[in-house]
Biotite code that builds the C-alpha atoms (Angstrom):
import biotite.structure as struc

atoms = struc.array([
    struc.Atom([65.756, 111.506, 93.592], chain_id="A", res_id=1, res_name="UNK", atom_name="CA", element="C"),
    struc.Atom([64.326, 108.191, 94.164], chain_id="A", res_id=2, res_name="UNK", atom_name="CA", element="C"),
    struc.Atom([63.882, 107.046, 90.835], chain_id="A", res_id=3, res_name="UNK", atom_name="CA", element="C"),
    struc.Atom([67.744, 108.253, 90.247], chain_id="A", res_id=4, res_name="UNK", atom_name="CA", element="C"),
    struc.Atom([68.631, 105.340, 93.206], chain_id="A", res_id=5, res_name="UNK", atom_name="CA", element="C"),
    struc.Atom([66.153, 102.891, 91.540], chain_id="A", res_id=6, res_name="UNK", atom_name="CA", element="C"),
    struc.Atom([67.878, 103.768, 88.362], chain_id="A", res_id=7, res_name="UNK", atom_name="CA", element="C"),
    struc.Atom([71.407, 102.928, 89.570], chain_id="A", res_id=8, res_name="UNK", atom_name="CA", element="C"),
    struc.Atom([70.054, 99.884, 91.503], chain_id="A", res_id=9, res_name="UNK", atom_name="CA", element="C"),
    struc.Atom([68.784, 98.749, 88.081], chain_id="A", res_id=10, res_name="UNK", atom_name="CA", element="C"),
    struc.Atom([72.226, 100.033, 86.702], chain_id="A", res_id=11, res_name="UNK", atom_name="CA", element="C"),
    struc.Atom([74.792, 98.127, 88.969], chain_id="A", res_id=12, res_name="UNK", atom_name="CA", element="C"),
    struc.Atom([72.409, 94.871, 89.250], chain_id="A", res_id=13, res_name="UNK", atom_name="CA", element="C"),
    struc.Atom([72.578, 94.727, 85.464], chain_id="A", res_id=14, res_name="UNK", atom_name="CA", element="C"),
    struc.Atom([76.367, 94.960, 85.412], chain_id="A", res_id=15, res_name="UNK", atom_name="CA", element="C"),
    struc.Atom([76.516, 92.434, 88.109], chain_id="A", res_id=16, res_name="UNK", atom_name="CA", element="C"),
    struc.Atom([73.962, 89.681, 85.799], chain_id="A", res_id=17, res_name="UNK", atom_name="CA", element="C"),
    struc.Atom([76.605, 90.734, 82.645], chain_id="A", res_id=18, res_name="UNK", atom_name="CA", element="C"),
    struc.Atom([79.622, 90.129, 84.746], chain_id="A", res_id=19, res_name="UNK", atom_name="CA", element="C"),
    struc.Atom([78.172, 86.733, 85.941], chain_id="A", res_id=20, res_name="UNK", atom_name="CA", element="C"),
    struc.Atom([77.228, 85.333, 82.287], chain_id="A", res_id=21, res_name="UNK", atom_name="CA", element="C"),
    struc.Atom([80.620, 86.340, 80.790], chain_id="A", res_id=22, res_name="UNK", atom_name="CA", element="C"),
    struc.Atom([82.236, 84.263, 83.256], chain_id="A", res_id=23, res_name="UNK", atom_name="CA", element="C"),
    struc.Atom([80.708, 81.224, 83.640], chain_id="A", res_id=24, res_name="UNK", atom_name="CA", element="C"),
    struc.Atom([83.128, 78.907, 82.460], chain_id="A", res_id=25, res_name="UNK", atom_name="CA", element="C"),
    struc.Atom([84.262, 76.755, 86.074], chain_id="A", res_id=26, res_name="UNK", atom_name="CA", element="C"),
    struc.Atom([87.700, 76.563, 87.545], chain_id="A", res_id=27, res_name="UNK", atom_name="CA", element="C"),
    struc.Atom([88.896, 74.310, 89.690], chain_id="A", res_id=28, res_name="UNK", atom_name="CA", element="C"),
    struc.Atom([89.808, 76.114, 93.514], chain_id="A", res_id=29, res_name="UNK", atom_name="CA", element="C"),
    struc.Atom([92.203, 74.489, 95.702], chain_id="A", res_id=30, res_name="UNK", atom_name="CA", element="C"),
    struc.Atom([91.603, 75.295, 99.644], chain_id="A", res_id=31, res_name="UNK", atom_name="CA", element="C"),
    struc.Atom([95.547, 73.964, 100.245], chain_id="A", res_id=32, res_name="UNK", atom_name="CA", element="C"),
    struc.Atom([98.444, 74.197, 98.144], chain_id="A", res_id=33, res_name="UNK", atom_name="CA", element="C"),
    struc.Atom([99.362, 70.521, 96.694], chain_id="A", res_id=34, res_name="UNK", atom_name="CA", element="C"),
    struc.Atom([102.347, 70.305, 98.790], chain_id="A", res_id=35, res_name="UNK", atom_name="CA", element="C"),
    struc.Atom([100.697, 71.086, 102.267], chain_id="A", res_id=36, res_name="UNK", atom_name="CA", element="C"),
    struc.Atom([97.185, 68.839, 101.132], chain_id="A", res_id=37, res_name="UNK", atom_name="CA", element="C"),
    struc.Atom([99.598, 65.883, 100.621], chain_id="A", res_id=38, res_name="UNK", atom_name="CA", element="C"),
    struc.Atom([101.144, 66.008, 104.230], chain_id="A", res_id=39, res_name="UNK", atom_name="CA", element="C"),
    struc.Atom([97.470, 66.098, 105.506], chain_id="A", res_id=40, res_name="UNK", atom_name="CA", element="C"),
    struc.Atom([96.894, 63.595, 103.169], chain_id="A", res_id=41, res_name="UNK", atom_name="CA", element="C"),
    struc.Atom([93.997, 66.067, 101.956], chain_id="A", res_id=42, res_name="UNK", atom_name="CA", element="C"),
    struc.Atom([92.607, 67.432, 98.974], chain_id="A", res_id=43, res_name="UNK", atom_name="CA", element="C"),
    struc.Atom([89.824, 69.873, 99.234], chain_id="A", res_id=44, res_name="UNK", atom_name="CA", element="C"),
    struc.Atom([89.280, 71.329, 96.066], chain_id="A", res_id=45, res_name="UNK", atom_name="CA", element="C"),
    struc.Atom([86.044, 72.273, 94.180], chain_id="A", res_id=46, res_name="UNK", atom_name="CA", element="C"),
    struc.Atom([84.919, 72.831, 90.620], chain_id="A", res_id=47, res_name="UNK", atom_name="CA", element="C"),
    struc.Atom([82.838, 76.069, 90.833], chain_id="A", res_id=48, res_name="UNK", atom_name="CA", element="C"),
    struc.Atom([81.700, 79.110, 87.800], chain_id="A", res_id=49, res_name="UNK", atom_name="CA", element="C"),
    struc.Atom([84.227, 81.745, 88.014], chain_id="A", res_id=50, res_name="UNK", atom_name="CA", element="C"),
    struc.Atom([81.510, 84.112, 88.755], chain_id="A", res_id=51, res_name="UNK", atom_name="CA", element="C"),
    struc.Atom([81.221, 82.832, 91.658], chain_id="A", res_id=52, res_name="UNK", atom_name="CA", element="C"),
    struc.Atom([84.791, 82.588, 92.933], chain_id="A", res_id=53, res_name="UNK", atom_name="CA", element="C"),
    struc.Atom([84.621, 86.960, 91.881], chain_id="A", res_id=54, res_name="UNK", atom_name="CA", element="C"),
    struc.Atom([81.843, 87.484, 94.262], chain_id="A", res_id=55, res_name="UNK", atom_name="CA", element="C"),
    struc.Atom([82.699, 85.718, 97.123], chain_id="A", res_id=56, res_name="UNK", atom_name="CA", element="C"),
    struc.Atom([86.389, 87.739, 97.098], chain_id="A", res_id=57, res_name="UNK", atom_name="CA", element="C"),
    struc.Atom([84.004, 90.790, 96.941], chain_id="A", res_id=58, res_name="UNK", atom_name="CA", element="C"),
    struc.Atom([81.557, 89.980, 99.195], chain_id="A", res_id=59, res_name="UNK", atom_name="CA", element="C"),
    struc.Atom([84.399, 88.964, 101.773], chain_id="A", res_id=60, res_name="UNK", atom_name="CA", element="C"),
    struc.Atom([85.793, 91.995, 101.143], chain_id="A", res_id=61, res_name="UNK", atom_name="CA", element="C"),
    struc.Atom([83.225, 93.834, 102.407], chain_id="A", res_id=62, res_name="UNK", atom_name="CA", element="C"),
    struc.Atom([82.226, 91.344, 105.230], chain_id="A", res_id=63, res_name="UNK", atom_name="CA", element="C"),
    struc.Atom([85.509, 92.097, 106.405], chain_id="A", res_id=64, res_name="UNK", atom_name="CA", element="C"),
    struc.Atom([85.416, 95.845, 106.030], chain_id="A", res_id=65, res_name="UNK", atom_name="CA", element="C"),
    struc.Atom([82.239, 96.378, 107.856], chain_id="A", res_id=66, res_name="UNK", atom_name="CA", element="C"),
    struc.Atom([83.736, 94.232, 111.200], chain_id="A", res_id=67, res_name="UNK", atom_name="CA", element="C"),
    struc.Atom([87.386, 96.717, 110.776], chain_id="A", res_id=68, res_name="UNK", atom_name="CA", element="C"),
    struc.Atom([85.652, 99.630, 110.436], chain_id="A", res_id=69, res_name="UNK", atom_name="CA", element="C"),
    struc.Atom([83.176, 98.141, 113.965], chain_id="A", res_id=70, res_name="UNK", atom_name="CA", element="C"),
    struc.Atom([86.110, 97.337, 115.819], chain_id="A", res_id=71, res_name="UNK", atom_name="CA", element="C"),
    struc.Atom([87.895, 100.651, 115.037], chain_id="A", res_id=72, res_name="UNK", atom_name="CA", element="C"),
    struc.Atom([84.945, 102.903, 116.006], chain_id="A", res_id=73, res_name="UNK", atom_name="CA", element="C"),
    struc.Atom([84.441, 100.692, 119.619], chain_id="A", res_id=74, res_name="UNK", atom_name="CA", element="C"),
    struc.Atom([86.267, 103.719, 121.323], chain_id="A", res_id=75, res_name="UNK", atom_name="CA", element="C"),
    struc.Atom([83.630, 106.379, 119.678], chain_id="A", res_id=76, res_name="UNK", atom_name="CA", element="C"),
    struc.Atom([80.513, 104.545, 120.584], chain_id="A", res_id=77, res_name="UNK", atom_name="CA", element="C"),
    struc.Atom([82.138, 104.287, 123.707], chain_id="A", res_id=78, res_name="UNK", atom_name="CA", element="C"),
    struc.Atom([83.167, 107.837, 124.529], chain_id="A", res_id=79, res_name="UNK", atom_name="CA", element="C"),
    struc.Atom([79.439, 108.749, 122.639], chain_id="A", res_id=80, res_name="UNK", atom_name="CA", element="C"),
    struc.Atom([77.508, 106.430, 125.371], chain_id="A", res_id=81, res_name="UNK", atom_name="CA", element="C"),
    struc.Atom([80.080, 107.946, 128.566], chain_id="A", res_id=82, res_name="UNK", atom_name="CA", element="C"),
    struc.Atom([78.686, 111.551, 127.281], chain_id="A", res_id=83, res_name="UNK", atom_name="CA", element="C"),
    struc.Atom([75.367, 110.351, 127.378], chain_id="A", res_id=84, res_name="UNK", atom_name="CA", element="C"),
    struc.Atom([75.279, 109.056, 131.078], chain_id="A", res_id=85, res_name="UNK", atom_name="CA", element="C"),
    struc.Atom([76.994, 112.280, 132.045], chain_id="A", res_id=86, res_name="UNK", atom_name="CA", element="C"),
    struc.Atom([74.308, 114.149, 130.471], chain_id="A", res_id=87, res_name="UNK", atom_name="CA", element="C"),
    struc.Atom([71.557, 112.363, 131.692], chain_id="A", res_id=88, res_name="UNK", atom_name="CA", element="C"),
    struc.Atom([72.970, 112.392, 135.159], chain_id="A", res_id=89, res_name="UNK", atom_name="CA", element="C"),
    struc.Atom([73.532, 115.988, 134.703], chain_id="A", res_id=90, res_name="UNK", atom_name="CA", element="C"),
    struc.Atom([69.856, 116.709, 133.412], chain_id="A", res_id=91, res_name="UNK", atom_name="CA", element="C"),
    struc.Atom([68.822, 114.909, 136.936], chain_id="A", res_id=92, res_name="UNK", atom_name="CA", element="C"),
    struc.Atom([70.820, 117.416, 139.271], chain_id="A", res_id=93, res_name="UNK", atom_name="CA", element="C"),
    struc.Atom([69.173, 120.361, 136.864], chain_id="A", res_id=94, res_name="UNK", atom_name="CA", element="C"),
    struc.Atom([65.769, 119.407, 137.786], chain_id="A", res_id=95, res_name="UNK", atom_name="CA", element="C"),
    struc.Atom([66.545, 118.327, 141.503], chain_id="A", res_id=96, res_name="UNK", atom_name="CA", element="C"),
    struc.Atom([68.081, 121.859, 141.814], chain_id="A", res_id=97, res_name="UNK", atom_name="CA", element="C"),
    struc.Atom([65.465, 123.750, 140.516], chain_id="A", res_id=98, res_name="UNK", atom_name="CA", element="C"),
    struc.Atom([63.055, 121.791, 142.292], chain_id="A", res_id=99, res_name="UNK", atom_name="CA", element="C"),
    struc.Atom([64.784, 122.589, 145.908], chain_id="A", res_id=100, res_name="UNK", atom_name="CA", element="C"),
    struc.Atom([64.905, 126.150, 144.646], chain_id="A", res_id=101, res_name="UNK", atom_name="CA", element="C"),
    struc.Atom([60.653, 126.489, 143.765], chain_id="A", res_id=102, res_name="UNK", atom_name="CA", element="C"),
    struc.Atom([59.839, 124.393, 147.393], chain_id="A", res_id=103, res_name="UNK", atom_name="CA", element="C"),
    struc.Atom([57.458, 126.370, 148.581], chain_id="A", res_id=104, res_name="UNK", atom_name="CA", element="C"),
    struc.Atom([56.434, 128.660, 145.861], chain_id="A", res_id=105, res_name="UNK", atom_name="CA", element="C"),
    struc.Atom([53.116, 129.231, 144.040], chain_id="A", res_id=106, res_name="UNK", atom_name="CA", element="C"),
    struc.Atom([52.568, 126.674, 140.742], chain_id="A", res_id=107, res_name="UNK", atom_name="CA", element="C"),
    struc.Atom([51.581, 129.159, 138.663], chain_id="A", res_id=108, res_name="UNK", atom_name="CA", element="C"),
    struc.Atom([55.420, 131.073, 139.325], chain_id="A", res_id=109, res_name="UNK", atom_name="CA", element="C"),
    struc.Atom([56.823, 127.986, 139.343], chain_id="A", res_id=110, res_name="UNK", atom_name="CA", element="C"),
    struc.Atom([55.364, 127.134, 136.010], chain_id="A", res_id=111, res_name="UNK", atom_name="CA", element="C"),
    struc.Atom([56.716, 130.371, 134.605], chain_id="A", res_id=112, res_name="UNK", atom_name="CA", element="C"),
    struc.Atom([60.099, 130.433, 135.809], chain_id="A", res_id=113, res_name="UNK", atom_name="CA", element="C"),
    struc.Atom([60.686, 126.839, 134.261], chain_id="A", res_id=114, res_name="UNK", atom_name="CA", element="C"),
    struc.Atom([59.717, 128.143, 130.870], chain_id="A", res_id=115, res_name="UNK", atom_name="CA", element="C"),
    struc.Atom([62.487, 130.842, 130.581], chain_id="A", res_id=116, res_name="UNK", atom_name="CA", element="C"),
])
């Protein structure tokens, strides 16, 4: 199984090396339209390889998946840690209880009744 995941590793890094010398050529990106850059009397735009313009959009992509998809599960971790407390708090009264109910008896009976 492992050298199935090394395999596809070796797979999609490959297609990702391909993707990046078939594009190569540069393009000129513009961070404001021409319009809005001449108001602010601005012109930010760079001369980068295509390549790289495709893997930033991806790799925002995902930046910006991962932070959605940890902002929608806030109310599950939340909920998860509540049940947690509750359940250590309840673990707590479980041995206080059986505690007050062994006071006084022998440790070996004690011992015994705690394992069933």
């Amino acid at each position: 199984m492992r050298y199935i995941r090394y395999a596809c590793i070796a797979v999609f890094g490959l297609a990702l090396v391909l993707i990046a010398l078939a594009n190569r050529q540069t393009v000129e990106v513009n961070m404001l339209p021409p319009e809005l850059a001449k108001f602010f009397a601005l012109t930010p735009s760079y001369t980068v390889p295509l390549f790289v313009i495709m893997f930033g959009g991806i790799l925002a992509g995902l930046i910006i998946g991962f932070i959605w998809e940890w902002i929608r599960e806030a109310k599950e971790r939340a909920a998860a840690a509540r049940q947690a407390r509750e359940m250590d708090k309840l673990r707590a009264e479980v041995k206080r209880l059986k505690g007050e109910k062994n006071e006084g008896k022998d440790d070996v009976l004690v011992l015994l009744d705690e394992a069933s």
